[in-house]
N, C-alpha and C positions, 0 to 999 in steps of 0.2 A: 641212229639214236633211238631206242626207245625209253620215251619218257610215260607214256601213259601205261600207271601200272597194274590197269585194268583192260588192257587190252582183250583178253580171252573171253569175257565175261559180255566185252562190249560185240562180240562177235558171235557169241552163242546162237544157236540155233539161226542162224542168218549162211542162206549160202546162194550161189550163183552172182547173180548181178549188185543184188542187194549188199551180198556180202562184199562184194569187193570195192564195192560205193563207200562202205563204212569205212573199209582196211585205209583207202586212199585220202580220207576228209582226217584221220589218225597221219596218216604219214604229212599230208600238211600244214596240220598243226604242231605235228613235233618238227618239222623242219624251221619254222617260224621262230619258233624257241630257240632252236639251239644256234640259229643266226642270231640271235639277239643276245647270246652268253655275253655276258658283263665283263669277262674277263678279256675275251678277245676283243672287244670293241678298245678298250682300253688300252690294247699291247697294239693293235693297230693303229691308234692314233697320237700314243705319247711318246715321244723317244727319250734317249737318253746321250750327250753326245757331246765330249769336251766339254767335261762340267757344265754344262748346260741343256735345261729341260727345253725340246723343239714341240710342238704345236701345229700342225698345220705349218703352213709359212712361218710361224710367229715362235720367236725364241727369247727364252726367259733368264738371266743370270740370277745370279741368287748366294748368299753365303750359307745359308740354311733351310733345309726343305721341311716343312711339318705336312701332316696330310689330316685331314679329318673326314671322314666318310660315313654319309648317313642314308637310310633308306633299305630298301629291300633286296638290293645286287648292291649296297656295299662291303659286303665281305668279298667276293670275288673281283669289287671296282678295288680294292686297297690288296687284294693278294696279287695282283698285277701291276701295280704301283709300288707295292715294297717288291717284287721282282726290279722292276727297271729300276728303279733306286737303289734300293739295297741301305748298306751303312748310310746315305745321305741322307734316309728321314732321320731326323732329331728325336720326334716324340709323335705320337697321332692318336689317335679313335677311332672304334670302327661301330658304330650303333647300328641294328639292324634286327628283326622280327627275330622272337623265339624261333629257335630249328633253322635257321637260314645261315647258322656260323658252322664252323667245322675244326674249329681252335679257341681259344682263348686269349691268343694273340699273335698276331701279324710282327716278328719283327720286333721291335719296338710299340707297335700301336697296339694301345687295349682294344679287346673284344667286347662287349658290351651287348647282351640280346637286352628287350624291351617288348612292351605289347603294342600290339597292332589291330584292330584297327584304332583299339580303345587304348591311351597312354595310360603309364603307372611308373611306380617310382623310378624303376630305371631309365624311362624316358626322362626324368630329370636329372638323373644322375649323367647321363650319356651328353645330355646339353652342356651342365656343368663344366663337365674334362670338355668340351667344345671351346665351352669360353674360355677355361684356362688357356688350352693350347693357344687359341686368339689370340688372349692378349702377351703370350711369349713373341710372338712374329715380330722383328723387327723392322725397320726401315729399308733394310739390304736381303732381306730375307722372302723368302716364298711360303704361302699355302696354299697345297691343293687340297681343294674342296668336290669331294665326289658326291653326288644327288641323284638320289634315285626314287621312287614311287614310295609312300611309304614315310616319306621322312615327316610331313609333319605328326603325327603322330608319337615318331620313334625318336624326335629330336624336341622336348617339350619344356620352357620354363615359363612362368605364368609372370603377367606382369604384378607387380608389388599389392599386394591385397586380393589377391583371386588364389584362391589357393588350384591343385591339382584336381582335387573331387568336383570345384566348382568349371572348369575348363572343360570334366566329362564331363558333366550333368548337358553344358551345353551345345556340345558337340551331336551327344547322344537326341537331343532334342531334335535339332536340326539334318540329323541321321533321319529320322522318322517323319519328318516333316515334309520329306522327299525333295529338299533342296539341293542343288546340283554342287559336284565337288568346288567347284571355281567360288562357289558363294560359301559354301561351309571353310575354304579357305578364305575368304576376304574377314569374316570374321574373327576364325583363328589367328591371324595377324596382328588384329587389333586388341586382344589381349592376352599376345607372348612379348617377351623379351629378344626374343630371337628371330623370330620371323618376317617379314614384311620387308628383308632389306637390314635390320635391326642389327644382325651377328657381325655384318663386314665390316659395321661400322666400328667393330672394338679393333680391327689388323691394321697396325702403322704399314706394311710389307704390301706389296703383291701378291695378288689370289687369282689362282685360274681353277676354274670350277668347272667339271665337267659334267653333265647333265644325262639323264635318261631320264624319256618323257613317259609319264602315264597319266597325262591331264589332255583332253578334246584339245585339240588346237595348236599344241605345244606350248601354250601362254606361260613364258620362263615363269613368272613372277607369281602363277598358280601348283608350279612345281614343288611337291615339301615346300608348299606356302612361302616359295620364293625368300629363303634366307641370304643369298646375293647379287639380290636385284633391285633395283629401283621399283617400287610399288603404285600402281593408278588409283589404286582403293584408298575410300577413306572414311571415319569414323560416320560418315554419316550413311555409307554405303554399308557398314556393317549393321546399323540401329534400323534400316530402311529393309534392309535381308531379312533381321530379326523378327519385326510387324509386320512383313509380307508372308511368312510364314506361319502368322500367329503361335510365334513362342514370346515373345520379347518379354511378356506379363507373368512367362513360365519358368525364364532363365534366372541363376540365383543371383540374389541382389547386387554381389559384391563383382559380377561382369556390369550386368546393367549400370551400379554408381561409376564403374570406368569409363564406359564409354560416355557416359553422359558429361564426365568430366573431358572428354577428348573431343566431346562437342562443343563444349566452352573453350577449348584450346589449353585447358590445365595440364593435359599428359605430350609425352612426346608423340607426334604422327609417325610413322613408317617411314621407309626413305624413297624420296622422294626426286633426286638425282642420280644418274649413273655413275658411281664412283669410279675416278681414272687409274682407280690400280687396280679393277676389279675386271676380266677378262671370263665370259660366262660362254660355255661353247655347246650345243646341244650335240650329243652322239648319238642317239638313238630315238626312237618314237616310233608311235604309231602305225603312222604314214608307211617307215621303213619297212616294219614288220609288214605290214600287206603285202609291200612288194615282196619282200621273203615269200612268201604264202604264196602267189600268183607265182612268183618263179615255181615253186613246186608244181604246183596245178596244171601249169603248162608242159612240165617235162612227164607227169600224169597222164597226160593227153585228153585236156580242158582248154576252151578257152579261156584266159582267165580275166575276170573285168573285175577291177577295184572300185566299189559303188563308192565307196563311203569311207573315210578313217576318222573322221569325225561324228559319227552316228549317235543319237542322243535320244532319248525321250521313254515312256513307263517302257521297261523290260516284255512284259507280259502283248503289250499292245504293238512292240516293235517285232516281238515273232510273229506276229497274224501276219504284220505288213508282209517280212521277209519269207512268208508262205505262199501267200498273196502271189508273189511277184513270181517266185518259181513256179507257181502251178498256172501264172501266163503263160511263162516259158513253155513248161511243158505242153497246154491246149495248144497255142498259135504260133509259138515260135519267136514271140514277140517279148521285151524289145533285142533279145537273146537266142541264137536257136540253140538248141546242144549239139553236142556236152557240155557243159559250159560252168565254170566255178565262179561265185560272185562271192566277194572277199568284201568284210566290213572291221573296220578298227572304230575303236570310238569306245562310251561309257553310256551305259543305260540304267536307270534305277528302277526302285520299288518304294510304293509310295502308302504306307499303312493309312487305312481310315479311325485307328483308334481301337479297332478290332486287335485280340491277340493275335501277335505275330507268330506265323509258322516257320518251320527252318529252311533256308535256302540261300538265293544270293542273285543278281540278277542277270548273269550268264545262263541257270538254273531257271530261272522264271521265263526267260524268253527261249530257252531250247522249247519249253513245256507248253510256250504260247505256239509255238511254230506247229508243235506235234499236234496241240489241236486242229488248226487251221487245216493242216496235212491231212489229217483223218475226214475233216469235213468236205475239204476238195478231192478224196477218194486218189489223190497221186502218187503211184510205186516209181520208183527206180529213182525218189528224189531225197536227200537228206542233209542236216545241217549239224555242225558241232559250233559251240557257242562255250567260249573259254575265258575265263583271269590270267593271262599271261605269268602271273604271279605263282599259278597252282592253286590258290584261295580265291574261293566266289563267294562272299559274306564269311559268317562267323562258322561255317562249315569244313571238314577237310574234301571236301569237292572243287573240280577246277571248272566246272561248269557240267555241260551235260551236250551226250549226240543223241538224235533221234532222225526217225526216219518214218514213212507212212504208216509201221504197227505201232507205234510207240504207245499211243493213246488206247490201244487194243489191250497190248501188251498188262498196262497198267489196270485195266478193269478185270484182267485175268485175275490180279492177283487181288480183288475183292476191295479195290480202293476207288472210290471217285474220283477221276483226273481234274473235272472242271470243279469238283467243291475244293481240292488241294489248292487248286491254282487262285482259287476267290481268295481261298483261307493265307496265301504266302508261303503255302507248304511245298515246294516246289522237291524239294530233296527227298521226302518221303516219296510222290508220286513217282522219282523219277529210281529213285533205288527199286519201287515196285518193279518197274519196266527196265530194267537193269541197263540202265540210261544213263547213269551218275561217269561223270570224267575225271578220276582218279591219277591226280602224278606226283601229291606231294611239292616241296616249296621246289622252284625252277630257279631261284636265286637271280632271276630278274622279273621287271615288273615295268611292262612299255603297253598299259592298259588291258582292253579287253577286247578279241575276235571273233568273228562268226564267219566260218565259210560254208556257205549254200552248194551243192552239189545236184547238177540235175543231166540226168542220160536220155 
């Protein structure tokens, strides 16, 4: 597979050891991906078999099958699903990021792109045909619900009195606030319509919902803001998010008088019980993708050790660490001797201080923090690529960024400060200077973000 469509560029002027350090952290990465295609995950685990959908163990009868599919590998979770289906879907949707569709319609199911990270109108429109389809499901009937990274955003209705602008305004706050995705979703929950458990509750029918995770942990209920799960959050957990990150005073009035009415108990909470027709099954995450990536690394001829798939905390500060640690490696041998590949999954941010933000994204920030750390530890034959599984690292077309002991050279060559970019959140510019940027375009899935450390 080649997915990185910058390959050539990322190899330039790089040869011997060096170069084939870099060729094989690329062949990792793209191996990781293309075990995670959304479509095969799907034709893997769904069947189809005497009128009846099979599950694992678990089999579903049904008079009519609707499908609704949201998130960033819902185009290819629903063109595997209208495969084993076929004529049995009724009717469906398919919402999903600009550029990530390749039709206009599945079958029956409309296409629907929308924005991402930031919602707009077709994110309400895309919700819309959602509830419709919902409330068709009957009693004897099924829907599958496909979920993937991505969805809350891409699946958006405000609850009654918050309009759309108002839903950005506060999302984009708490973007820059540097609050982590779990909390910027506990809020978004508490005022959609759709979210928190909210959607299942309009299907009289049976729903099996298949899931790909791009949230730390796999927390279903943080997944697209958990639209088929029973939710732990609650209005007071959203207003406590809000004043812990000093926006509460910044968000526009018509969130703030909701929630405050869901603290008095005037508005409906989230759902709050497991619904017994609702069958929620994870196929993918994080976790898996590592082990994807470690199998690579090992037939590579690495050891491969999986630190972390939950990994978390500032971008910029988590590549010092991950530098840190390989260039132990490399002095003492410790606690790893090489070759040896350490494989990280997880989600790390960027946390503005009110200064204007530069372009980047926080796969970008922490390749950038690592290349410092590399250049100040003076260690060759050691490198890291740091990726969005998605292809998108912030509002960038960058999927993050590799670097290896010149990178920080590299970039002073080309008359740009590394460490004032990196203060400034410019991570994109420094790294396009040192021709560092990871280039692949959308991958049509999205099972968060990786970093695999390579040290000889």
């Amino acid at each position: 597979m080649t997915l990185v469509k910058n390959r050539d560029e990322l190899l330039l002027n790089y040869e011997g050891v060096e170069r084939t350090l870099r060729e094989k952290a690329i062949q990792i990465v793209e191996h990781a991906i293309e075990m995670a295609d959304p479509e095969k995950l799907v034709k893997e685990c769904l069947k189809f078999e005497n009128n009846r959908i099979v599950f694992k163990n678990k089999t579903f009868e049904f008079s009519r099958a609707y499908v609704v599919a949201i998130g960033k590998a819902a185009y290819p979770m629903a063109k595997a699903a209208g495969e084993i289906l076929g004529e049995v879907i009724a009717d469906g949707v398919v919402v999903t990021k600009y550029g990530y569709s390749r039709s206009s319609r599945i079958g029956v199911m409309e296409v629907i792109e929308a924005g991402h990270p930031v919602p707009d109108e077709n994110s309400m429109k895309g919700a819309m045909k959602g509830i419709e389809i919902a409330e068709k499901v009957g009693e004897k009937d099924l829907l599958i619900l496909l979920v993937s990274g991505g969805g809350s955003a891409l699946f958006v209705m405000p609850e009654k009195g918050i309009t759309l602008e108002d839903k950005i305004k506060t999302y984009e706050l708490l973007l820059k606030s540097g609050a982590r995705i779990q909390e910027i979703n506990t809020v978004r929950k508490h005022i959609s319509a759709v979210k928190g458990g909210k959607f299942v509750k309009r299907v009289r029918g049976k729903v099996l919902t298949l899931i790909i995770s791009d949230v730390v942990g796999d927390d279903l209920e943080a997944i697209a803001s958990g639209i088929s799960v029973k939710d732990p959050t609650t209005f007071e957990d959203a207003v406590r998010i809000l004043k812990d990150y000093g926006v509460w005073d910044k968000i526009p009035e018509s969130v703030r008088n909701y929630l405050e009415r869901g603290l008095k108990g005037e508005v409906e909470e989230t759902l709050k019980e497991e619904p017994k027709n609702v069958t929620n099954e994870l196929i993918c995450s994080s976790s898996k993708v590592c082990e994807f990536a470690a199998e690579k690394a090992e037939e590579l001829g690495f050891k491969a050790k999986i630190v972390s798939s939950v990994l978390e905390g500032e971008s910029k500060d988590v590549g010092i660490v991950l530098a840190s640690i390989a260039s132990e490696i490399k002095r003492s041998g410790r606690p790893f001797s090489p070759p040896v590949a350490l494989v990280f999954g997880g989600e790390t941010t960027v946390t503005f201080s009110g200064e204007k933000a530069g372009k980047g994204g926080p796969n970008q920030e922490l390749a950038l923090g690592f290349a410092k750390k590399l250049f100040e530890s003076k260690c060759k034959n050691v490198c890291a690529i740091a990726v969005d599984t998605d292809g998108t690292d912030g509002p960038t077309d960058a999927a993050g960024g590799l670097v290896s002991h010149d990178t920080w050279e590299r970039i002073k060559r080309k008359e740009k400060d590394p460490a004032e970019e990196l203060m400034k959140h410019n991570a994109y510019e420094a790294l396009k200077a040192g021709n560092a940027l990871v280039i692949t375009g959308p991958t049509n899935t999205n099972v968060n973000s990786m970093a695999v450390v390579l040290v000889l």
